[in-house]
The first five atom37 places (N, CA, C, CB, O) and aatype in JSON, in Angstrom:
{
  "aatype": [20, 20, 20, 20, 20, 20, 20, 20, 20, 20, 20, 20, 20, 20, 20, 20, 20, 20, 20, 20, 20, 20, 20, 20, 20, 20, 20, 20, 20, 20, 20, 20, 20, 20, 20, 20, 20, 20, 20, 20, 20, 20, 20, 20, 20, 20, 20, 20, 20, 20, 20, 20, 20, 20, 20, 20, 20, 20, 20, 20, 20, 20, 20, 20, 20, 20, 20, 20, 20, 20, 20, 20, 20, 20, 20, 20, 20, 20, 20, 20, 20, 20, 20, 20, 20, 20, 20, 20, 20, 20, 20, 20, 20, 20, 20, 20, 20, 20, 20, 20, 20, 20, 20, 20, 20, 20, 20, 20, 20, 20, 20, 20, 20, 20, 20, 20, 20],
  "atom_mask": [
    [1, 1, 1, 1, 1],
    [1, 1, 1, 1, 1],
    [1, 1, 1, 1, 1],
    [1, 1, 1, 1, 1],
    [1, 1, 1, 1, 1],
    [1, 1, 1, 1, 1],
    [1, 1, 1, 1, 1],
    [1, 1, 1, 1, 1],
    [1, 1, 1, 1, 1],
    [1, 1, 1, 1, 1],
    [1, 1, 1, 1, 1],
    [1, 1, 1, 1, 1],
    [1, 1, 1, 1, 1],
    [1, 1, 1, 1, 1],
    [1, 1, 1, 1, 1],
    [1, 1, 1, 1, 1],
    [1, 1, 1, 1, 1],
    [1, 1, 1, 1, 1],
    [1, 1, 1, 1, 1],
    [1, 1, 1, 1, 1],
    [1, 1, 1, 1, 1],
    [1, 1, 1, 1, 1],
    [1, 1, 1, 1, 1],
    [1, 1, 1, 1, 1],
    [1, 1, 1, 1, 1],
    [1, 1, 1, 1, 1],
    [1, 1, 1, 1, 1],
    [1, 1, 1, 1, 1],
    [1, 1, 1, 1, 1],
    [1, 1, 1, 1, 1],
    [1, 1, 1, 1, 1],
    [1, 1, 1, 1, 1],
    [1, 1, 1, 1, 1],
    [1, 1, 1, 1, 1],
    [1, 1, 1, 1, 1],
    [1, 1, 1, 1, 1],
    [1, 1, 1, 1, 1],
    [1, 1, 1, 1, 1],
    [1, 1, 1, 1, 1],
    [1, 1, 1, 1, 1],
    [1, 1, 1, 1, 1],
    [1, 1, 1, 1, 1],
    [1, 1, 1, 1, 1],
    [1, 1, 1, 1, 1],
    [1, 1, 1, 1, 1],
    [1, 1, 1, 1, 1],
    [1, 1, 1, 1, 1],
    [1, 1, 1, 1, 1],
    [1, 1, 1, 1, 1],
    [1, 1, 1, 1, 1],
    [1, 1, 1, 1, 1],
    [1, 1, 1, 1, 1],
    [1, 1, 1, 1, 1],
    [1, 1, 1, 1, 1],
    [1, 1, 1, 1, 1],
    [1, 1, 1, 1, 1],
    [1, 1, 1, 1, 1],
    [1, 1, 1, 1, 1],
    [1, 1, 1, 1, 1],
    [1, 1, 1, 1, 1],
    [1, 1, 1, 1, 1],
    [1, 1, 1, 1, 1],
    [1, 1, 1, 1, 1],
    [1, 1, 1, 1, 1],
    [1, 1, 1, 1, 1],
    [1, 1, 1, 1, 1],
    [1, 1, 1, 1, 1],
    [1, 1, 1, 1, 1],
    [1, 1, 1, 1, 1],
    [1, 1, 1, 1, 1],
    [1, 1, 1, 1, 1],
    [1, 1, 1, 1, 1],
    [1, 1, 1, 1, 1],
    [1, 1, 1, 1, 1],
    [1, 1, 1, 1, 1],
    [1, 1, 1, 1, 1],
    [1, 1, 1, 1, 1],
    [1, 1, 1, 1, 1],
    [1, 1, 1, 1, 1],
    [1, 1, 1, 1, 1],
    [1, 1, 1, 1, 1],
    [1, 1, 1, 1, 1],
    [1, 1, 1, 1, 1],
    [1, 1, 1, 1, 1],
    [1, 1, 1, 1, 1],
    [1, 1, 1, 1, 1],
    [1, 1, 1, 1, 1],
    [1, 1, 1, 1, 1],
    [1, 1, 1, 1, 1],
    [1, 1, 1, 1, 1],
    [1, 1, 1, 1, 1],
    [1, 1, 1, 1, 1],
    [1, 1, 1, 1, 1],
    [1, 1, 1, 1, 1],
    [1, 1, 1, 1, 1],
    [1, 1, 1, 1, 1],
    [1, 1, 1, 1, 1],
    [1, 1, 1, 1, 1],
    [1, 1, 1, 1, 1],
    [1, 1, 1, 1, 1],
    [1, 1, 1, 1, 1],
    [1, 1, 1, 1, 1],
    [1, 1, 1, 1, 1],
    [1, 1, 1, 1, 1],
    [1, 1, 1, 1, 1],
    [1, 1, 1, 1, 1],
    [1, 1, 1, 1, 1],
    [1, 1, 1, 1, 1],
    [1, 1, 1, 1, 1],
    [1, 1, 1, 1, 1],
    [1, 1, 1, 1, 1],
    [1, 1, 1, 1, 1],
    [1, 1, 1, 1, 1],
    [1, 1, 1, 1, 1],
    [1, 1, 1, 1, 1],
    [1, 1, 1, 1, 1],
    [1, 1, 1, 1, 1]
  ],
  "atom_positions": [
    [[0.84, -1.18, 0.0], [0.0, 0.0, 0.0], [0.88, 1.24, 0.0], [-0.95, 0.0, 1.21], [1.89, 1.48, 0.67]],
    [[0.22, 2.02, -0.97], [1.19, 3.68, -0.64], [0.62, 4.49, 0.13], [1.47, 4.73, -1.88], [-0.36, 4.43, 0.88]],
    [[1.41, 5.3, -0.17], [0.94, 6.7, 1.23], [-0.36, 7.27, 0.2], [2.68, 8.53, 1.68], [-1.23, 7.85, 0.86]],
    [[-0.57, 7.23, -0.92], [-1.17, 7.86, -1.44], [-2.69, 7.26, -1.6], [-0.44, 8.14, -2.43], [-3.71, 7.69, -2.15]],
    [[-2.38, 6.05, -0.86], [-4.14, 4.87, -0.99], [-4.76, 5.72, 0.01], [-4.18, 2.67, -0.32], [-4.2, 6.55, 0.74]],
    [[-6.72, 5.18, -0.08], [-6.94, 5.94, 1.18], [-6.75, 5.54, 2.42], [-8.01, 6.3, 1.26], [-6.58, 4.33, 2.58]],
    [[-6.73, 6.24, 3.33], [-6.97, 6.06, 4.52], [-5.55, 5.67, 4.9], [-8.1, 5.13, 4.8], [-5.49, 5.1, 5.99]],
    [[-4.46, 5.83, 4.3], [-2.96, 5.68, 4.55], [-2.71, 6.69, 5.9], [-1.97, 6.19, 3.05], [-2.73, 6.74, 7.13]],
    [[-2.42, 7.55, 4.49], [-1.6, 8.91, 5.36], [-2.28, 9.0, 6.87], [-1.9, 10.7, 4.46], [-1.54, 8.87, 7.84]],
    [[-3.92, 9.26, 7.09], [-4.28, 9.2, 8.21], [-4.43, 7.9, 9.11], [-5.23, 9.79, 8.09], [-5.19, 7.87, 10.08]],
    [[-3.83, 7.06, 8.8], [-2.68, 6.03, 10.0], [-1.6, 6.14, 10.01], [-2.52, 4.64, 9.94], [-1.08, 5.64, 11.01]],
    [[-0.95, 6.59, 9.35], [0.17, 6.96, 9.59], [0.83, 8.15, 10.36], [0.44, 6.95, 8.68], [1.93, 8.39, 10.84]],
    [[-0.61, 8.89, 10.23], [-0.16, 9.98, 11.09], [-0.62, 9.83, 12.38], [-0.55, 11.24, 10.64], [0.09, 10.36, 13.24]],
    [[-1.96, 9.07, 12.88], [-2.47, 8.96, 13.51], [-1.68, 8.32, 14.41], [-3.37, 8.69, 13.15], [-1.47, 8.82, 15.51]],
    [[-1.07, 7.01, 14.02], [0.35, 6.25, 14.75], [1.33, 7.41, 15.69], [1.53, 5.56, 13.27], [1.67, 7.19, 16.85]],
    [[1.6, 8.32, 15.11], [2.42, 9.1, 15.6], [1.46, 10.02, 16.7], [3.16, 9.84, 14.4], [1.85, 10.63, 17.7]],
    [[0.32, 9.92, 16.26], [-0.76, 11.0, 17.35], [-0.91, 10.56, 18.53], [-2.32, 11.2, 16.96], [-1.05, 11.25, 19.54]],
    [[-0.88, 8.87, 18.44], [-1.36, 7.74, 18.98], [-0.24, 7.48, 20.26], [-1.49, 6.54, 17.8], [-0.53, 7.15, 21.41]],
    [[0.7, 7.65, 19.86], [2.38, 7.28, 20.31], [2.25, 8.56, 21.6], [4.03, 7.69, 18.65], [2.15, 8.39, 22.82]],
    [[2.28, 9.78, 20.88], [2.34, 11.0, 22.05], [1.63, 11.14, 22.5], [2.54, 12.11, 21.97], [1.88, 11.66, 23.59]],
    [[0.49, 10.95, 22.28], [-1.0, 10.8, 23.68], [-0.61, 9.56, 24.73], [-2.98, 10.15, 22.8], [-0.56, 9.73, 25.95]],
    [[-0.38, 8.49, 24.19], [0.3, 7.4, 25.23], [1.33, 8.14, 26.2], [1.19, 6.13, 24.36], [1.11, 8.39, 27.38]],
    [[2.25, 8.38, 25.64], [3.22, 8.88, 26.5], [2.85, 10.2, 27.28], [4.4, 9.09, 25.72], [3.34, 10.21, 28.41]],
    [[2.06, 11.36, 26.95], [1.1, 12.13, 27.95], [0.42, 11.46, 29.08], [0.03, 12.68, 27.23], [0.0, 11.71, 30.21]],
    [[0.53, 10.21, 28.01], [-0.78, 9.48, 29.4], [0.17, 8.86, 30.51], [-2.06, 7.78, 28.7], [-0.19, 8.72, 31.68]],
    [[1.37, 8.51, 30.04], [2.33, 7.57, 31.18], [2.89, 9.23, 32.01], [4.15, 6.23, 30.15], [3.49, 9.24, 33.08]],
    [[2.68, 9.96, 31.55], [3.21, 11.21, 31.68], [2.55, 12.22, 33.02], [2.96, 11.83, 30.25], [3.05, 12.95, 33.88]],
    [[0.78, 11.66, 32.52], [-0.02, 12.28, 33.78], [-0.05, 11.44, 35.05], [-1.52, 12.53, 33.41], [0.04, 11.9, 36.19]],
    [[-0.25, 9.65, 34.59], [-0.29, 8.91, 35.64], [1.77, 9.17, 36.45], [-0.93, 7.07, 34.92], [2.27, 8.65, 37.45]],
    [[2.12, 9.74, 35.86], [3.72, 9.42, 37.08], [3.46, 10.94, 37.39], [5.9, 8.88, 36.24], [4.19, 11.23, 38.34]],
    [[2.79, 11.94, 37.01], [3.07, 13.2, 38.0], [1.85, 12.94, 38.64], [3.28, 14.87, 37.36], [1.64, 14.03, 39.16]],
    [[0.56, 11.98, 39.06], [-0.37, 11.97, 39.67], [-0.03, 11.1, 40.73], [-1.38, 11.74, 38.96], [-0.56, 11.26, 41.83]],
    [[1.28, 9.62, 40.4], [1.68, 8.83, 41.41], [2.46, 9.1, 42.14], [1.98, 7.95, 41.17], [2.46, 8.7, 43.31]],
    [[3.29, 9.81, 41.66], [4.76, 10.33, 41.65], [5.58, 9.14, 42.38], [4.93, 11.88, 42.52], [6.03, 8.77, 43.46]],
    [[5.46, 8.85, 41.19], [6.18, 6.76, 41.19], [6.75, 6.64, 40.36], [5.28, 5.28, 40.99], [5.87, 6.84, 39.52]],
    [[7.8, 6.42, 39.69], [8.14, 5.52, 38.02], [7.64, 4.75, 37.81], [9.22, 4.9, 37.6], [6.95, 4.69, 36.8]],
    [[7.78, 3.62, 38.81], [7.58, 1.98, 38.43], [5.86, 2.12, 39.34], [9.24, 0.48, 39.38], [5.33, 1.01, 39.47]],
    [[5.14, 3.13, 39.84], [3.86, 2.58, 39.88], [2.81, 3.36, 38.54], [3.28, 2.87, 41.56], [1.67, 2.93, 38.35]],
    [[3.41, 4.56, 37.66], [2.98, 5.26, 36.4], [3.19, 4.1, 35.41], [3.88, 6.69, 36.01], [2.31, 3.76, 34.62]],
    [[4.5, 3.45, 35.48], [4.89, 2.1, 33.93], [3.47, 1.5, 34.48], [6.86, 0.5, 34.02], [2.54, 1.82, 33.73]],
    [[3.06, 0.68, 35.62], [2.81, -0.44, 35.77], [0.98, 0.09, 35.66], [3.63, -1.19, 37.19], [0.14, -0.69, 35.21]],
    [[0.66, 1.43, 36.1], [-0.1, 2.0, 35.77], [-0.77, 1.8, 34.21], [0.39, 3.01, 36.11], [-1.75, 1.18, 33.79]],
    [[0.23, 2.61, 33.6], [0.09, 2.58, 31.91], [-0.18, 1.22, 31.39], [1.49, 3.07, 31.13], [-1.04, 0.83, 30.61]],
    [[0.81, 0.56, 32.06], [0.31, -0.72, 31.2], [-1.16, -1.58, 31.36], [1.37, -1.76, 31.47], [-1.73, -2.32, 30.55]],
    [[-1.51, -1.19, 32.72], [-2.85, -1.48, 33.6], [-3.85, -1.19, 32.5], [-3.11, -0.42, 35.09], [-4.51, -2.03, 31.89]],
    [[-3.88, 0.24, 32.33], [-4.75, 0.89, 31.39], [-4.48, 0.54, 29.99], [-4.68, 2.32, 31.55], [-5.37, 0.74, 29.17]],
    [[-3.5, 0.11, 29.67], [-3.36, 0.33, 28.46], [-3.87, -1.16, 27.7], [-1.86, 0.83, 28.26], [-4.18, -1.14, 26.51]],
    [[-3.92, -2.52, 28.57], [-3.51, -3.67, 28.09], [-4.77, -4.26, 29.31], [-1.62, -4.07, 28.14], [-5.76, -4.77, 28.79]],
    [[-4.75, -4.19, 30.78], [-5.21, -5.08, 31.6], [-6.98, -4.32, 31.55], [-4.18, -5.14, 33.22], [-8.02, -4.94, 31.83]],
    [[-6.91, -3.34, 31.26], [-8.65, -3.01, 31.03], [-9.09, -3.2, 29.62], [-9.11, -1.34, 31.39], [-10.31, -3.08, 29.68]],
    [[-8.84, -3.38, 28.67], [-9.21, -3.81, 28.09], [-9.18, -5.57, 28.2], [-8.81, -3.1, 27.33], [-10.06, -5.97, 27.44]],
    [[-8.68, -6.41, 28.68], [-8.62, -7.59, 29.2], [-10.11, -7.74, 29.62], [-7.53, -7.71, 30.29], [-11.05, -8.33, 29.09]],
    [[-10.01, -7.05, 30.69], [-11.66, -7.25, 31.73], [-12.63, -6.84, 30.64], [-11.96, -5.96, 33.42], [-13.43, -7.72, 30.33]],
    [[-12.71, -5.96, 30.14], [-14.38, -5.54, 29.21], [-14.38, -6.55, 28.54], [-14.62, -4.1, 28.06], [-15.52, -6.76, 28.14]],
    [[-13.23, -7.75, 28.0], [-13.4, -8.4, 27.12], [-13.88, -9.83, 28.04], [-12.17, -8.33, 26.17], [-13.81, -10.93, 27.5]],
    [[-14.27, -9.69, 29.16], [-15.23, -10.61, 29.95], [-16.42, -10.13, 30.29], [-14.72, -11.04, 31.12], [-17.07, -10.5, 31.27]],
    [[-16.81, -9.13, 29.35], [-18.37, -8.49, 30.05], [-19.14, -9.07, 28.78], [-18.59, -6.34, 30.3], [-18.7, -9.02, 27.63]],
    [[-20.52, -9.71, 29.19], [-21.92, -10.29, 28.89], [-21.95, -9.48, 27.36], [-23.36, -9.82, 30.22], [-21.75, -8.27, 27.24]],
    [[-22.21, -10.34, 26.36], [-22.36, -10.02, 24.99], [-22.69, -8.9, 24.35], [-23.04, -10.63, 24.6], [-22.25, -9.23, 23.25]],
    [[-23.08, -7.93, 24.19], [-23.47, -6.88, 23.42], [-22.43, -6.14, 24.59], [-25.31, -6.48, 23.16], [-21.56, -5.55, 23.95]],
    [[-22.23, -5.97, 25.9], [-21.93, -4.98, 26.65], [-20.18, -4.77, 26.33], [-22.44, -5.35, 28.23], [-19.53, -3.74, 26.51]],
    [[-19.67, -6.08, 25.82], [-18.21, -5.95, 25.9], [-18.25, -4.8, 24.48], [-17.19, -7.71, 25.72], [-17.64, -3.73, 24.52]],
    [[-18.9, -5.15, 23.52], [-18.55, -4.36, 22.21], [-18.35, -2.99, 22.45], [-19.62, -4.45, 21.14], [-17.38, -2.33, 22.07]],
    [[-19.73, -2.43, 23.4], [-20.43, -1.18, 24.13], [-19.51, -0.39, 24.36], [-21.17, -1.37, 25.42], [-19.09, 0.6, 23.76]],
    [[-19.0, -1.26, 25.91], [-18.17, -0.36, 26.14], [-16.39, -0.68, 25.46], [-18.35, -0.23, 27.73], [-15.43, 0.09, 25.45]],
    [[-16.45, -1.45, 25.19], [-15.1, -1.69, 24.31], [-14.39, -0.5, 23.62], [-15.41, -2.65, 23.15], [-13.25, -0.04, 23.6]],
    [[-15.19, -0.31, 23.25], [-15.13, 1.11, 21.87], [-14.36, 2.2, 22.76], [-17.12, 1.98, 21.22], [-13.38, 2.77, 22.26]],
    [[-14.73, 2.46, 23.93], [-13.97, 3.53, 24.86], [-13.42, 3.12, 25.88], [-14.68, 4.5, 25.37], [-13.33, 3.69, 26.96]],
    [[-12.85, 1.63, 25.43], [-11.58, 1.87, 26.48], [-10.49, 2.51, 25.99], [-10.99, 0.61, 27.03], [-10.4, 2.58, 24.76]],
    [[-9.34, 3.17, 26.89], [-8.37, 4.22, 25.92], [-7.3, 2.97, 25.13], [-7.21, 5.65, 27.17], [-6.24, 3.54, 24.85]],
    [[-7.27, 1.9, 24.81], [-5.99, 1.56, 23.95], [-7.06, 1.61, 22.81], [-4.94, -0.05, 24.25], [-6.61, 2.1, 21.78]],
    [[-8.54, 1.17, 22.75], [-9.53, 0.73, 21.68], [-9.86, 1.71, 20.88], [-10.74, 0.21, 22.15], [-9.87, 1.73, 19.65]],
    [[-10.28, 3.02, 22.11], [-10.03, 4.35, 21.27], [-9.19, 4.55, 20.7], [-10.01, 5.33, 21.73], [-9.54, 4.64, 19.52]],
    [[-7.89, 4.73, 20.84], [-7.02, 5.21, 20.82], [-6.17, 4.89, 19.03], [-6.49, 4.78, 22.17], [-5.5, 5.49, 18.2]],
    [[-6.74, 3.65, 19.24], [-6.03, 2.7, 18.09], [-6.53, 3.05, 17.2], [-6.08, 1.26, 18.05], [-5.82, 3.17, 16.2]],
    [[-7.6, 3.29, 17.11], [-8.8, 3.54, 16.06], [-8.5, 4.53, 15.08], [-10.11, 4.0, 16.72], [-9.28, 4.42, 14.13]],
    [[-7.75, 5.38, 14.95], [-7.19, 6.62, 14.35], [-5.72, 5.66, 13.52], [-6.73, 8.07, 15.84], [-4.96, 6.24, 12.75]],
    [[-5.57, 4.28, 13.85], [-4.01, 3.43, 13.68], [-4.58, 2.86, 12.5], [-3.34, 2.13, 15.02], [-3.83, 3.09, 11.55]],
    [[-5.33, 2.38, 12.24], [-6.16, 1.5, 11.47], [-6.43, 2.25, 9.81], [-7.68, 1.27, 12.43], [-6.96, 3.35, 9.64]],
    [[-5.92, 1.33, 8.7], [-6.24, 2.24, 7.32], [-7.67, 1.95, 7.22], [-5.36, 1.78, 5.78], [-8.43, 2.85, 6.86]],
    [[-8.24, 0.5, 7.56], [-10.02, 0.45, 7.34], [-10.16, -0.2, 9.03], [-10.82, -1.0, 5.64], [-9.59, -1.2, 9.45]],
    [[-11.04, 0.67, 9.74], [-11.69, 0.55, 10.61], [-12.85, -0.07, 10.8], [-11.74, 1.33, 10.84], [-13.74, 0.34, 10.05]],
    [[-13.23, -1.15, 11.75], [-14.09, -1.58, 12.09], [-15.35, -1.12, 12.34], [-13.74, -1.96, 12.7], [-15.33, -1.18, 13.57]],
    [[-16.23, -0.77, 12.1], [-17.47, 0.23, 12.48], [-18.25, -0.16, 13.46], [-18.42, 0.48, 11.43], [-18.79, 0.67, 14.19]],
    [[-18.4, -1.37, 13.6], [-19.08, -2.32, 14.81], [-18.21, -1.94, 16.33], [-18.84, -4.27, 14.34], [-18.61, -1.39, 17.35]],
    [[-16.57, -2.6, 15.9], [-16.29, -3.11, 17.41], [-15.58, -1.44, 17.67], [-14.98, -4.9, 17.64], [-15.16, -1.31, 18.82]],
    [[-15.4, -0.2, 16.77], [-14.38, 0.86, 17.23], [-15.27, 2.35, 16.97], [-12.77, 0.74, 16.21], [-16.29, 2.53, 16.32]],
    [[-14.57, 3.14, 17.62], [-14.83, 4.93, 16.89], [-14.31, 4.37, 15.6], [-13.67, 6.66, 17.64], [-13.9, 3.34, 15.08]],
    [[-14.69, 6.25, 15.24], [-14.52, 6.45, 13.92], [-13.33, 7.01, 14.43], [-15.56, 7.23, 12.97], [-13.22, 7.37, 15.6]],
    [[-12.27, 7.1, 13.45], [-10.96, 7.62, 13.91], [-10.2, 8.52, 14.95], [-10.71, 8.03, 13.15], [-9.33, 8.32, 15.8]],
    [[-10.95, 9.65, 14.46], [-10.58, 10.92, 15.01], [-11.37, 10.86, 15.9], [-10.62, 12.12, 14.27], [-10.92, 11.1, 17.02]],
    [[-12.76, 10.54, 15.78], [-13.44, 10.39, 17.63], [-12.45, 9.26, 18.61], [-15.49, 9.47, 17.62], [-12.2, 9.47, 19.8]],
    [[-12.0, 8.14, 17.9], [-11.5, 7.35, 18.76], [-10.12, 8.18, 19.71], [-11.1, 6.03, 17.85], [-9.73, 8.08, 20.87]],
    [[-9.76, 8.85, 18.75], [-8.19, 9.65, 19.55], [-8.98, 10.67, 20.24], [-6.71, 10.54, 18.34], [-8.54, 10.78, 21.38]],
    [[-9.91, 11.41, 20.04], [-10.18, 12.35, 20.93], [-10.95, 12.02, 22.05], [-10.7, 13.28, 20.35], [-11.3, 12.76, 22.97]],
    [[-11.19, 10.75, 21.88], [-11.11, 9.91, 23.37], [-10.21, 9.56, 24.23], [-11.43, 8.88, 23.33], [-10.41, 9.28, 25.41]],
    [[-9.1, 9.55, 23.62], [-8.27, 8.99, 24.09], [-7.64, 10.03, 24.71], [-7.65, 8.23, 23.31], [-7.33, 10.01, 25.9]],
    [[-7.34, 11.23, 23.72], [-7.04, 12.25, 24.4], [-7.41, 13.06, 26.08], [-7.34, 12.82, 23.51], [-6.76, 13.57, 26.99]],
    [[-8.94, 12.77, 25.73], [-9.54, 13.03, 26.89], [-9.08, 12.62, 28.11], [-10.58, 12.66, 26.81], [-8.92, 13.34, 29.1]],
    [[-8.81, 11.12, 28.0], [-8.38, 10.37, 28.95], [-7.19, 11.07, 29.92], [-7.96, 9.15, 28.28], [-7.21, 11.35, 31.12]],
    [[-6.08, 11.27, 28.81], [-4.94, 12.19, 28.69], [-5.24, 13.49, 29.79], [-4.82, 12.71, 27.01], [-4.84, 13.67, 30.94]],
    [[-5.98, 14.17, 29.04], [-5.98, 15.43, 29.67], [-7.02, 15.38, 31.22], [-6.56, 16.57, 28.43], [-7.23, 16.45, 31.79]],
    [[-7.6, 14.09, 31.78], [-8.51, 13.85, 32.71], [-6.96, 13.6, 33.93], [-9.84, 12.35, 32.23], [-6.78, 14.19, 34.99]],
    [[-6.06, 12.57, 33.28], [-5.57, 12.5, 34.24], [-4.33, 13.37, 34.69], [-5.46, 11.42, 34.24], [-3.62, 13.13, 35.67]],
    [[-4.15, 14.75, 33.53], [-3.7, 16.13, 33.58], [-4.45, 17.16, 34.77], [-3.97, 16.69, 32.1], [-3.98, 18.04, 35.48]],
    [[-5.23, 16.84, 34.69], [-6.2, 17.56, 35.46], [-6.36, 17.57, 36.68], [-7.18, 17.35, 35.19], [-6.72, 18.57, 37.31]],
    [[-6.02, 15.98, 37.38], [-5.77, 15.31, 38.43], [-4.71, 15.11, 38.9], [-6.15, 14.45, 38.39], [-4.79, 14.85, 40.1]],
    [[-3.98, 15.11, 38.6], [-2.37, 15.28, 38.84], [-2.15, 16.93, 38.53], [-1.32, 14.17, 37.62], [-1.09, 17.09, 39.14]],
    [[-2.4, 17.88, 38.11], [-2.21, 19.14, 38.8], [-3.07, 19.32, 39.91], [-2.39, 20.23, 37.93], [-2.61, 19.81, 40.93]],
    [[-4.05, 19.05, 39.85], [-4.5, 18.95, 41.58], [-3.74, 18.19, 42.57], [-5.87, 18.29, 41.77], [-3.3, 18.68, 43.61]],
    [[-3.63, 17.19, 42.28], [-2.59, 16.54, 43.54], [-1.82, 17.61, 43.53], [-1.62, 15.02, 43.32], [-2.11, 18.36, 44.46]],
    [[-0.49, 18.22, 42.49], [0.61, 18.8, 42.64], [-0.05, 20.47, 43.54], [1.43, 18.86, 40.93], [0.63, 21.1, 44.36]],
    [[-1.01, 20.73, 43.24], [-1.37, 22.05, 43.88], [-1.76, 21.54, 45.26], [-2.6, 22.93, 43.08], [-1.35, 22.45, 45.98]],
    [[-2.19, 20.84, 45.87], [-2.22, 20.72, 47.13], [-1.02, 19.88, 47.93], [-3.46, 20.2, 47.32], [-0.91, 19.43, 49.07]],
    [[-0.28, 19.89, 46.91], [1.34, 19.27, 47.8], [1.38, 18.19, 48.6], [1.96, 20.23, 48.87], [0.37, 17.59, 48.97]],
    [[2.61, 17.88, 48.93], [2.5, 16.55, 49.6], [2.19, 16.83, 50.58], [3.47, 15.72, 49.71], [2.82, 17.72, 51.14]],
    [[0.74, 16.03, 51.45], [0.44, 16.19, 52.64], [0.43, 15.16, 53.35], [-0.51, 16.72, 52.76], [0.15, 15.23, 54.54]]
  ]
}
């Protein structure tokens, strides 16, 4: 496939969108833990072990909520033909993901504004 088929270029870029929202995200969970090794083990929690569990929830519900867990979102923007059933549509899927991102930005400057107590 070339860059020039559809739906290329926007995985390809999306990969790279995909990459720095992850790392925002390992980024908010270690200034919210203020841990290394409990933000890695974090990230990977979220990233890999929740989607694990939805994929044990009762038939129609895993698809449901599947769609917004953040690796499912997230990926969805990775993909040259997307699933329409089990995912977002691209750019909704990352700006889910994003969200995620900036939720746990949000929370971790609060921890940091009320200091270690």
């Amino acid at each position: 496939m070339g860059l020039s088929q559809p739906g290329v270029a926007r995985a390809v870029t999306g990969t790279a969108l995909y990459l720095a929202v992850a790392a925002l995200l390992g980024l908010g969970l270690g200034a919210l833990l203020r841990s290394t090794a409990g933000a890695i083990a974090a990230l990977f929690g979220v990233l890999f072990a929740v989607q694990l569990v939805v994929g044990f929830l009762p038939g129609s519900w895993a698809d449901d909520v599947g769609k917004y867990v953040p690796a499912t979102a997230g990926q969805a923007v990775t993909t040259v033909h997307p699933d329409p059933v089990s995912s977002l549509s691209p750019w909704t899927g990352l700006g889910v993901f994003c969200l995620y991102a900036a939720v746990l930005f949000g929370l971790a400057a609060l921890r940091m504004r009320r200091g270690d107590v």
